[in-house]
N, C-alpha and C positions, 0 to 999 in steps of 0.2 A: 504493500500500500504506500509506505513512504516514497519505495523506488519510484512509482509511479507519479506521488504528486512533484517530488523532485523535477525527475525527468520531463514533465509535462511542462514546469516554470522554468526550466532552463532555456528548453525550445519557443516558447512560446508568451515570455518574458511577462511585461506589464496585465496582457491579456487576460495572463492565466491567474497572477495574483486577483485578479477584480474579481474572475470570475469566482474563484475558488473560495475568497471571503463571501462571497453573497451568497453560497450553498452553506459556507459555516453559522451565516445568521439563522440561519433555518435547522441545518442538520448536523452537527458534528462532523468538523469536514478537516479536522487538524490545523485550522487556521492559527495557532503557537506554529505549526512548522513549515506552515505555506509563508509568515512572516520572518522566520529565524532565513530560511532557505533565500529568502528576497534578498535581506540585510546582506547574507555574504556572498551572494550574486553581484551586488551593489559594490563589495568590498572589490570584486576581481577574485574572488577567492577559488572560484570555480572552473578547475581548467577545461578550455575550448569554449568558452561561454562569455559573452561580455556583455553585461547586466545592468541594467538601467542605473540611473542613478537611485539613491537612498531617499530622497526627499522624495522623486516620482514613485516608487516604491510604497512609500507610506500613504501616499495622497489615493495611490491605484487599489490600496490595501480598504482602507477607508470607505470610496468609495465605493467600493464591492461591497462591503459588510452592510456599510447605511441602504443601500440597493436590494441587499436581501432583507431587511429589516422590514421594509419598507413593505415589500413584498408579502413577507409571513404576517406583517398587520394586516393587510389588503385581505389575506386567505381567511384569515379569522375571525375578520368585520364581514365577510359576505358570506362565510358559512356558520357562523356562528354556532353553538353547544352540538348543534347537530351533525355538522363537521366533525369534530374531537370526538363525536359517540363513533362516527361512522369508519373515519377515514385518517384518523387520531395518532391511529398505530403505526399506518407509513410513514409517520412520520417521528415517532418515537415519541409521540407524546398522547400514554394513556388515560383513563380516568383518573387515576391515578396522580398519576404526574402535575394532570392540568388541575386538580382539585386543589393542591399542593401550592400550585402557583396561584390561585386564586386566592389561597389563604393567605402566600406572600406580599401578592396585592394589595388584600385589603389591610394589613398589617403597617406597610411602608411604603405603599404605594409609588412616590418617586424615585426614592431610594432603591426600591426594589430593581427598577427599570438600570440606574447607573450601575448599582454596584452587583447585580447581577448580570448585566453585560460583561465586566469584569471578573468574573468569576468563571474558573475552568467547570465545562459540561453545561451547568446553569445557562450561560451565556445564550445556549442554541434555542432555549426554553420559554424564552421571551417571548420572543416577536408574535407567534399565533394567540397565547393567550390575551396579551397586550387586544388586539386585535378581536376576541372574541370577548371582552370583559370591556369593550371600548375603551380603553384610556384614549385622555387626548390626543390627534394626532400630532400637533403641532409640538407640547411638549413632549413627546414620544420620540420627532423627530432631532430636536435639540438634545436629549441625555443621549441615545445611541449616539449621534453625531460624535460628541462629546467621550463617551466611553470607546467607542472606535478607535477615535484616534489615540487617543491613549494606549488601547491596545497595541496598535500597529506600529507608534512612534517604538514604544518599549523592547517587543518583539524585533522590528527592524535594529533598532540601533543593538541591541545585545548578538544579532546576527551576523552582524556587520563588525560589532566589535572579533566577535571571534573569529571571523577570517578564514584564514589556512586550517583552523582545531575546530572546521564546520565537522568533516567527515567524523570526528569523535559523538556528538550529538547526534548526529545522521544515523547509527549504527548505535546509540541509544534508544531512539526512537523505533528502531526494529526488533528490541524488547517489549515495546508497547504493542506490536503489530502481534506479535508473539502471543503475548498475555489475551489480549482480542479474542487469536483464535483458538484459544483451549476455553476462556470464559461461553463462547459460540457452543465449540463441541460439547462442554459438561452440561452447559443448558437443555441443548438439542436432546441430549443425552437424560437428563431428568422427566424432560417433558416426556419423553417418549416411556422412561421408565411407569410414571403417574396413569400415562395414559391405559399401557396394559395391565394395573391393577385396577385402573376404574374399570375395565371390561371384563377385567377377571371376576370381578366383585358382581 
């Protein structure tokens, strides 16, 4: 998975950052490594690649995220509760999940919006409930704005700082990729075991 998003923002530089943040406002798309991967692109770090600048970088990061944000509120506000019952799960956000958020909501409601933009996993969790619970749009669009680029300044420039000791994180991250798919198979593996006792039964 890493190899992939790697490979894909090497080739396909500015592009692939925008695009790749606006799937992370929505779904868990590694946007920490589609931003770390920018930074030392930006640095020259990356041989045969010659990588935008760091500033364009973070602006391309930015606006992708605020772009999906944008988006997963639009998906929210026109399908609203009924959506999240139906079609909730493609998108990783169950009843569960979205009840959770609602509770967050109503708890800290702006707050929730910032510093859960900011926040690893949560981040992606936002924007549909935002959306299906109406918060305003307009301050909706100011905190993501706001929380993006923070993410993306941080991520970039820590990317960029490391340089030439990218491949060290790079091959960290495929510990992550690792962890993924055993969490996947034990799952797959549970359900499947549950399901032949409930038939048994």
């Amino acid at each position: 998975m890493t190899a992939h998003l790697t490979s894909w923002i090497a080739d396909h530089g500015l592009v692939a950052v925008f695009v790749l943040m606006a799937v992370d406002a929505v779904l868990p798309a590694g946007g920490e490594l589609v931003m770390l991967f920018a930074g030392a692109l930006a640095a020259g770090a990356i041989a045969g690649h010659t990588g935008p600048t760091l500033p364009s970088a973070v602006l391309a990061g930015t606006l992708g995220y605020l772009a999906g944000s944008l988006a997963g509120w639009g998906i929210g506000r026109a399908g609203g509760r009924a959506f999240v019952e139906r079609r909730g799960r493609w998108l990783h956000i169950g009843p569960e999940r979205f009840e959770r958020a609602e509770r967050w909501f109503g708890a800290y409601g702006s707050a929730f919006v910032l510093v859960g933009r900011l926040t690893p996993l949560v981040r992606s969790f936002v924007s549909i409930p935002a959306g299906v619970l109406e918060y305003p749009l307009g301050r909706y669009i100011v905190l993501s704005a706001i929380a993006s680029l923070v993410w993306c300044v941080a991520f970039g420039v820590a990317g960029h700082a490391l340089g030439s000791n990218w491949d060290q994180v790079h091959h960290a991250f495929r510990y992550a990729d690792y962890a993924a798919i055993v969490a996947v198979v034990a799952l797959a593996a549970a359900l499947l075991v549950r399901r032949r006792r409930a038939s048994g039964a």
